[in-house]
VOBA-1610 file (N, C-alpha, C; in pm, whole numbers, padded with zeros to 5 digits, always signed):
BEGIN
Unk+08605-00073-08063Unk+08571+00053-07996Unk+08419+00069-07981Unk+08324+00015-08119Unk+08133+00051-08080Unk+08144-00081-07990Unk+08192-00183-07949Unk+08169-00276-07836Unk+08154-00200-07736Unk+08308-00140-07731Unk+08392-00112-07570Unk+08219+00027-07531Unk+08231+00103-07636Unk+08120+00230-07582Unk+07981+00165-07593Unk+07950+00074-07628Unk+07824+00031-07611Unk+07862-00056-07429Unk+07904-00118-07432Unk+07932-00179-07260Unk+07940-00094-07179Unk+08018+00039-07184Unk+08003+00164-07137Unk+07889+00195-07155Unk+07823+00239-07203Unk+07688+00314-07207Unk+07555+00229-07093Unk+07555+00053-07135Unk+07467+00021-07079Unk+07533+00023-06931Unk+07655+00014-06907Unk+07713-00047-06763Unk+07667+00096-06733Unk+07684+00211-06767Unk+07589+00374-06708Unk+07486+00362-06664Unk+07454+00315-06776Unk+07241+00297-06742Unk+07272+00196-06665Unk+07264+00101-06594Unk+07287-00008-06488Unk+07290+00087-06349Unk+07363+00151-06418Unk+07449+00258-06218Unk+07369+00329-06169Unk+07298+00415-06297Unk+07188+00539-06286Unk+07072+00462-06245Unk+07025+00364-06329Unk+06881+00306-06251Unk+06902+00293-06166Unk+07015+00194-06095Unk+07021+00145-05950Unk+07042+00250-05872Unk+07069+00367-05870Unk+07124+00454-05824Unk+06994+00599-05727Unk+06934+00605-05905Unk+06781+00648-05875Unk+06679+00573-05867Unk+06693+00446-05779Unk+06590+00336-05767Unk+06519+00304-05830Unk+06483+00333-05991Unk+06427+00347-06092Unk+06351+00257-06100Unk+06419+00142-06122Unk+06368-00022-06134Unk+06294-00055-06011Unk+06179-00089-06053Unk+06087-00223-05988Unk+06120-00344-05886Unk+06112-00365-05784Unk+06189-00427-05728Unk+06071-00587-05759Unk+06176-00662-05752Unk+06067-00797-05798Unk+05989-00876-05703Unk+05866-00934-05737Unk+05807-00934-05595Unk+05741-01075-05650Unk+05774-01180-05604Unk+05720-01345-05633Unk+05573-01383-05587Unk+05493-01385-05693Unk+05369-01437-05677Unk+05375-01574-05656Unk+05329-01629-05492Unk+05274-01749-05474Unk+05180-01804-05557Unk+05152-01920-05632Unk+05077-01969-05719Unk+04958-02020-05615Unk+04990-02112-05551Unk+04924-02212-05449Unk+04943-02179-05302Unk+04842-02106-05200Unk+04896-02110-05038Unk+04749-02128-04989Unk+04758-02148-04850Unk+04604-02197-04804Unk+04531-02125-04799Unk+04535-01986-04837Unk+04397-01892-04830Unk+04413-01854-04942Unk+04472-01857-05060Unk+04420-01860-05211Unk+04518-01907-05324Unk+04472-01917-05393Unk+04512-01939-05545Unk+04538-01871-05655Unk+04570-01866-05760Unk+04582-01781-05882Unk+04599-01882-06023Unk+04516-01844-06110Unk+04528-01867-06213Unk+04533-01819-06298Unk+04579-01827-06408Unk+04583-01747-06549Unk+04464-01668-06629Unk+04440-01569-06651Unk+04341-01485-06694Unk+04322-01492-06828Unk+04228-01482-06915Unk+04191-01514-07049Unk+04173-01279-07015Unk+04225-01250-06976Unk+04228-01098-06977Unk+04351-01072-07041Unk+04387-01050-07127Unk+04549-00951-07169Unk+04585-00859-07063Unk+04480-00808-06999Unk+04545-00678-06910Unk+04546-00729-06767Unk+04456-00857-06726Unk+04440-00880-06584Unk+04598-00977-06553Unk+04594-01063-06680Unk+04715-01186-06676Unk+04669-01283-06594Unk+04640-01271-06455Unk+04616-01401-06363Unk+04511-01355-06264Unk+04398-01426-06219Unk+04331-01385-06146Unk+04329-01472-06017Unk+04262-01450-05867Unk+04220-01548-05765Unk+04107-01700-05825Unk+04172-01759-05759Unk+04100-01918-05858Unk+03974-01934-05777Unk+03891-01909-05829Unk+03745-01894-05771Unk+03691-02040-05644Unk+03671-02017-05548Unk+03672-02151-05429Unk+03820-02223-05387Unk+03924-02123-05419Unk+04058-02184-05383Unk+04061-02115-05283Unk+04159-02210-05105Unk+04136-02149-05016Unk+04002-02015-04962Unk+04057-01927-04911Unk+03962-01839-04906Unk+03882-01770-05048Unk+03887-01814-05147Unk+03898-01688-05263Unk+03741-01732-05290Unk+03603-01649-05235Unk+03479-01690-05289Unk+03463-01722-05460Unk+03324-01761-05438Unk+03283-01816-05568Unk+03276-01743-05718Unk+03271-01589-05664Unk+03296-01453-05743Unk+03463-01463-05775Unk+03534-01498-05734Unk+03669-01488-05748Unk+03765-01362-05633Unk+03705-01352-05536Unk+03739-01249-05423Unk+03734-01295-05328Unk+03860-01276-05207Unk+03910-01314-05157Unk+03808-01240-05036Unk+03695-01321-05020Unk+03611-01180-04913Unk+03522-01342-04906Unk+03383-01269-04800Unk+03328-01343-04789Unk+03216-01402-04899Unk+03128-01530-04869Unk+03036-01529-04957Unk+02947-01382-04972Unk+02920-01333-05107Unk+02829-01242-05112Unk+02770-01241-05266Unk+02603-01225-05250Unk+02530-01245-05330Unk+02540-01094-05489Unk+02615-01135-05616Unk+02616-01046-05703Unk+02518-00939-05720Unk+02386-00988-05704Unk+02294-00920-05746Unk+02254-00774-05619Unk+02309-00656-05570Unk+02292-00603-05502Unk+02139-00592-05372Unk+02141-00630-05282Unk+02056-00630-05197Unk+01926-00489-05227Unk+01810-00487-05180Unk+01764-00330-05245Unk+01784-00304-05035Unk+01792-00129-05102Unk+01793-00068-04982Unk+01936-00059-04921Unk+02072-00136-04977Unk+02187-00145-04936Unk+02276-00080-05008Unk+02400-00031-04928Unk+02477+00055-04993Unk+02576+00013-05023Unk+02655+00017-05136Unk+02734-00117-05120Unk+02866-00086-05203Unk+02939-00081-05135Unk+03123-00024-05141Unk+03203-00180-05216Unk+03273-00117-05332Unk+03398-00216-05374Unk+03529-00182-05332Unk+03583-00238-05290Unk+03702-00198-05267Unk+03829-00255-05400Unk+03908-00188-05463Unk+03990-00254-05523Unk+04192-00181-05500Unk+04251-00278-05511Unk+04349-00286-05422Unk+04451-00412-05478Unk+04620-00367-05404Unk+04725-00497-05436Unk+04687-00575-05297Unk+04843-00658-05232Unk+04851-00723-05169Unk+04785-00687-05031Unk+04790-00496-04986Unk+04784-00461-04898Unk+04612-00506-04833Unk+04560-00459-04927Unk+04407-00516-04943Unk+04381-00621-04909Unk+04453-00704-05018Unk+04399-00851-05074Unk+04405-00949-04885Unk+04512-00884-04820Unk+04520-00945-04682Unk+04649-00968-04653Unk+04766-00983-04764Unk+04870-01054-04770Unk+04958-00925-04743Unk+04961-00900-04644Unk+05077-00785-04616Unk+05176-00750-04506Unk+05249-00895-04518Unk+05357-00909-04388Unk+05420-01027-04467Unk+05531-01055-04436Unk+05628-01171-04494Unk+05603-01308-04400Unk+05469-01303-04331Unk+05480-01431-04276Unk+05313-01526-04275Unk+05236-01430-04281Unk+05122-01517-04309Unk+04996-01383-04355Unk+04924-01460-04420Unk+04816-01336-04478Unk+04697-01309-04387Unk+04641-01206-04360Unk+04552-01190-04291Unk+04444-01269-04259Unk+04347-01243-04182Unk+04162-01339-04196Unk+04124-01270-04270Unk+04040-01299-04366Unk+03951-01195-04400Unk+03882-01079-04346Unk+03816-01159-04229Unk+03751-01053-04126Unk+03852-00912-04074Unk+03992-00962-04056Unk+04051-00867-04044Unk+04142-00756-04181Unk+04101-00824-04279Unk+04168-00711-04416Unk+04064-00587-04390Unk+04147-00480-04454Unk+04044-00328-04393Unk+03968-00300-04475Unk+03923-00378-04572Unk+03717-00360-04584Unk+03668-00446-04546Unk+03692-00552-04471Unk+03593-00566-04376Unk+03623-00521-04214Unk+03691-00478-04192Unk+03698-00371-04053Unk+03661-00261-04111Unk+03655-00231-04198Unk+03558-00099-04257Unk+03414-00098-04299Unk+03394-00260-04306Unk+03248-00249-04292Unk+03200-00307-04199Unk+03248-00310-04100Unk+03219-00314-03969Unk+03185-00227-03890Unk+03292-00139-03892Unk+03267+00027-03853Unk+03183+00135-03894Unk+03154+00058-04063Unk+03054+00176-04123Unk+02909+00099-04072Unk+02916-00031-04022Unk+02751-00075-04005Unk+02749-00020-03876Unk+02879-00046-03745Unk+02850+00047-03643Unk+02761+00162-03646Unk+02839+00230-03728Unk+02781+00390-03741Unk+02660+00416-03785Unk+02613+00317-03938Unk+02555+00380-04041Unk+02408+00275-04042Unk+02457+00143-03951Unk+02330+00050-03957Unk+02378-00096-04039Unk+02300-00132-04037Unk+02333-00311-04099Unk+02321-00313-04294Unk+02256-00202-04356Unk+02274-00203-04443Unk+02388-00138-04508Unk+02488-00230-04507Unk+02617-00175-04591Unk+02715-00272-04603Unk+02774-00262-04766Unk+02850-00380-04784Unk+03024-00299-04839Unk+03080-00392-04779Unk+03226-00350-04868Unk+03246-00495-04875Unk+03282-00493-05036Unk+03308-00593-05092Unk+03442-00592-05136Unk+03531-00669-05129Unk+03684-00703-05142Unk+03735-00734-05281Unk+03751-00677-05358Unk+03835-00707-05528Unk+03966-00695-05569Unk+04014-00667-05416Unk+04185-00696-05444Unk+04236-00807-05474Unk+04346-00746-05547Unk+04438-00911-05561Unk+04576-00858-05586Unk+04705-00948-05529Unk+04775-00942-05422Unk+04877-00929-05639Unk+04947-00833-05582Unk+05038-00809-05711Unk+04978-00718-05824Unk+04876-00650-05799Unk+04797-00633-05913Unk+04808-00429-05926Unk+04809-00415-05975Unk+04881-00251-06038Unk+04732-00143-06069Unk+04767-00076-06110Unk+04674+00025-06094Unk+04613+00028-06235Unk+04646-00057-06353Unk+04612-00041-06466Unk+04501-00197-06461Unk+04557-00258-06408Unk+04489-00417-06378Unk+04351-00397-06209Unk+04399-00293-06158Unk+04278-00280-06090Unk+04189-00214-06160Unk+04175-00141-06247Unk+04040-00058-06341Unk+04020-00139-06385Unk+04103-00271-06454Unk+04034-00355-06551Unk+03894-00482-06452Unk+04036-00441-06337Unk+03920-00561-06230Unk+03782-00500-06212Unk+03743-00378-06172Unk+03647-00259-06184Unk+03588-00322-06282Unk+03629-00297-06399Unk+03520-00279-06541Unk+03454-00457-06553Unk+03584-00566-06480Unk+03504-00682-06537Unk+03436-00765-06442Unk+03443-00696-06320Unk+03354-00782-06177Unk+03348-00675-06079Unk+03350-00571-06084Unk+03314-00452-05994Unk+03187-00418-06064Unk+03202-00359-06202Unk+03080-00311-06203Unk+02908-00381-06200Unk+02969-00529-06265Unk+02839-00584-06257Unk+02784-00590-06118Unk+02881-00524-06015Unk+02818-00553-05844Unk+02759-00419-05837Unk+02713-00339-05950Unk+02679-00269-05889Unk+02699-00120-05819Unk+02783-00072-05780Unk+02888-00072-05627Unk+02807+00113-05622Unk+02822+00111-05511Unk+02754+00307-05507Unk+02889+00342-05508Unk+02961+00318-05473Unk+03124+00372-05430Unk+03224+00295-05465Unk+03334+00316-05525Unk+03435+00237-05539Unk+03591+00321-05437Unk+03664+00245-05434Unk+03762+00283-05292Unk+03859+00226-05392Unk+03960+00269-05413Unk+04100+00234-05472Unk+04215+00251-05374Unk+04239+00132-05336Unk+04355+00128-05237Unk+04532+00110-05299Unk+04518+00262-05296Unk+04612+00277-05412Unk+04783+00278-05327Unk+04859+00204-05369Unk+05037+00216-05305Unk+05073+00219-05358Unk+05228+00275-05320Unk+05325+00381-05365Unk+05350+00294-05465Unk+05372+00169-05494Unk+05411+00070-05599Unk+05360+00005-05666Unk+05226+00090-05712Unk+05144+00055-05820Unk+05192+00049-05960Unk+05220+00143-05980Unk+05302+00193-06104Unk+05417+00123-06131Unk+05479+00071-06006Unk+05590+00021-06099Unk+05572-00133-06032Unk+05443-00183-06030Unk+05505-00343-06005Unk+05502-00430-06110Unk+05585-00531-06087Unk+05657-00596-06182Unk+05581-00735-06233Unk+05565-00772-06090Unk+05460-00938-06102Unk+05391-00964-06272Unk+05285-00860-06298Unk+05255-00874-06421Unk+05303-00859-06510Unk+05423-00748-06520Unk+05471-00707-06616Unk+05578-00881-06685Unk+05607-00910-06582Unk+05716-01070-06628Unk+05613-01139-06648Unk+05462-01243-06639Unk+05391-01302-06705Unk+05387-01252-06841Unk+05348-01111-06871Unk+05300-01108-06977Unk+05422-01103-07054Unk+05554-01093-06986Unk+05666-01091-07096Unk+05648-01243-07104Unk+05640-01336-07044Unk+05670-01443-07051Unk+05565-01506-07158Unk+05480-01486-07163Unk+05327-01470-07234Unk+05328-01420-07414Unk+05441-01340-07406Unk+05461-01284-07531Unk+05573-01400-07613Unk+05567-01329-07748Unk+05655-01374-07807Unk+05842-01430-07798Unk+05881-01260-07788Unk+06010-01274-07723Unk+06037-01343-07567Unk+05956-01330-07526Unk+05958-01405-07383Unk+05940-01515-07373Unk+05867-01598-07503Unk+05851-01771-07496Unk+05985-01786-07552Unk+06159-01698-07630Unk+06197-01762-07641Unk+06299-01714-07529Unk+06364-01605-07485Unk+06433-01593-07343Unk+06350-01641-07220Unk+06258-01610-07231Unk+06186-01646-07079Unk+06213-01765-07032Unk+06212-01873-07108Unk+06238-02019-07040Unk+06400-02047-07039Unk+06486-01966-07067Unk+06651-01967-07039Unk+06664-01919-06891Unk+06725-02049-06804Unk+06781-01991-06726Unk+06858-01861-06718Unk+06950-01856-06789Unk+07011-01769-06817Unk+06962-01653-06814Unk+06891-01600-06913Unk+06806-01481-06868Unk+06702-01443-06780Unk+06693-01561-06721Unk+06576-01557-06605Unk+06682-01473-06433Unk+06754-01500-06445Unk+06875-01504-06411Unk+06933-01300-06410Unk+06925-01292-06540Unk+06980-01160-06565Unk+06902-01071-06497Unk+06716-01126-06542Unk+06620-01071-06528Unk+06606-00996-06353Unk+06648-01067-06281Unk+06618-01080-06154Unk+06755-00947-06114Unk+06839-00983-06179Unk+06979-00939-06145Unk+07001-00767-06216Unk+06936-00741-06302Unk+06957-00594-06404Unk+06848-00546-06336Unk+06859-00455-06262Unk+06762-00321-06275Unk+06730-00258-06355Unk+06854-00232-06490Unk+06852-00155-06643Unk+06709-00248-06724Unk+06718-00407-06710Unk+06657-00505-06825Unk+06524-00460-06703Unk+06525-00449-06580Unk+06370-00463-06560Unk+06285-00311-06615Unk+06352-00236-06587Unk+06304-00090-06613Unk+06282-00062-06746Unk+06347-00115-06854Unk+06301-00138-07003Unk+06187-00199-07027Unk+06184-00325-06932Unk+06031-00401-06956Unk+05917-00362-06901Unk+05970-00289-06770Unk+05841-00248-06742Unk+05776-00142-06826Unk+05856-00033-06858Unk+05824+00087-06923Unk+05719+00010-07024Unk+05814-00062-07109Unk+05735-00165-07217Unk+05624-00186-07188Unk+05575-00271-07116Unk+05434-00312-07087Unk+05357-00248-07024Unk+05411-00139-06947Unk+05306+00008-06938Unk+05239-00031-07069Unk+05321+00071-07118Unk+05273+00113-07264Unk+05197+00075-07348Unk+05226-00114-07314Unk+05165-00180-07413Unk+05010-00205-07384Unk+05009-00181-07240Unk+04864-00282-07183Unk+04789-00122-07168Unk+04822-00003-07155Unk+04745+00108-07161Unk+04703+00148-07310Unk+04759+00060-07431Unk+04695+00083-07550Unk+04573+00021-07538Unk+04631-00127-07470Unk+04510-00248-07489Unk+04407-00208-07426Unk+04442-00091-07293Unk+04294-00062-07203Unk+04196+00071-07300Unk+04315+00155-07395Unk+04257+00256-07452Unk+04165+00213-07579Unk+04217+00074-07626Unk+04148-00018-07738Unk+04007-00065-07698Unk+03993-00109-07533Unk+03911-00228-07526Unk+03740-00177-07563Unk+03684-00248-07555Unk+03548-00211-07575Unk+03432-00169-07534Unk+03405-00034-07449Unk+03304-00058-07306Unk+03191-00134-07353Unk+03149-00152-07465Unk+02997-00218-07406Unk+03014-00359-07469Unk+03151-00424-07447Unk+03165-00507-07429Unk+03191-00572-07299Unk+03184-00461-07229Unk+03235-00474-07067Unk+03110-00495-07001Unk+03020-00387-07078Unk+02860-00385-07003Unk+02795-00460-07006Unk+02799-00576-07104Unk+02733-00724-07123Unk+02802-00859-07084Unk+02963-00826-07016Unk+02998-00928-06917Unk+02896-00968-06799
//
């Protein structure tokens, strides 16, 4: 009978998440495509970053053009940070030019207007959440500088998943389900198991951001 009402209970929670769209819908990070790369982050909170000179991804690790760290004098100079929509990659069939992602048609328009001194600089990256864009901010936004920062914020910040499955995979319990088919499997398939994990690693990576150290940030 605690079987039969425990199978009952979760097969509930299964109906209700799916029901109130609760769950995260899963969204597959390309590792390798011709305008960038990703690699693994020595960040707990970033997980994977753009692989610095892969395809388009400059030498800073941003998917923008070459541009010099040290701020120009006399220039005004905009970061933009942002997911996929940003980063360029926002259609199911090929990712934008750079020239055409909207900070740089926005700094195009603002040099129209405003003159040749003005930069928007590009720090999106394609999967990346609203807790992993502040961290991008604190560890290569600010050393640029920036008079303005622009957060290109979507509806599915909060609940995307991309990071949340590295870092399960990254963790303990996840080095030993994570590599089972089987649960890789479930993972994809339960709305109930994704909405547990995500909640989870909210939680976990907003301690790690409430832990971290600013002026350890200020001497990156």
């Amino acid at each position: 009978m605690a079987l039969a009402a425990l199978l009952f209970f979760v097969g509930a929670a299964e109906i209700a998440v799916r029901l109130l769209h609760l769950a995260p819908e899963v969204t597959r990070i390309e590792i390798h495509t011709p305008w960038a790369a990703f690699v693994p982050s020595d960040d707990p909170i970033l997980l994977y970053e753009p692989k610095p000179g892969a395809g388009d991804v400059n030498d800073y690790g941003a998917r923008d053009f070459p541009f010099e760290v040290t701020k120009p004098a006399g220039t005004f100079r905009i970061v933009v940070l942002g997911d996929s929509i940003a980063f360029g990659y926002c259609n199911d069939h090929e990712a934008l030019a750079i020239k055409d992602t909207f900070p740089k048609v926005l700094e195009r328009s603002l040099r129209e207007r405003l003159g040749p001194r003005i930069q928007v600089l590009n720090l999106s990256v394609s999967g990346y959440d609203t807790v992993q864009e502040a961290e991008m901010l604190a560890r290569k936004g600010i050393p640029l500088a920036p008079d303005l920062v622009v957060v290109a914020y979507c509806l599915n910040d909060s609940w995307e998943m991309s990071a949340e499955w590295f870092g399960f995979e990254e963790s303990g319990f996840g080095g030993v389900l994570g590599s089972s088919a089987a649960f890789r499997r479930l993972y994809l398939e339960s709305h109930l198991l994704r909405f547990v994990m995500q909640r989870g690693q909210i939680v976990r990576r907003g301690i790690r951001w409430l832990q971290r150290d600013p002026e350890r940030d200020r001497t990156r």
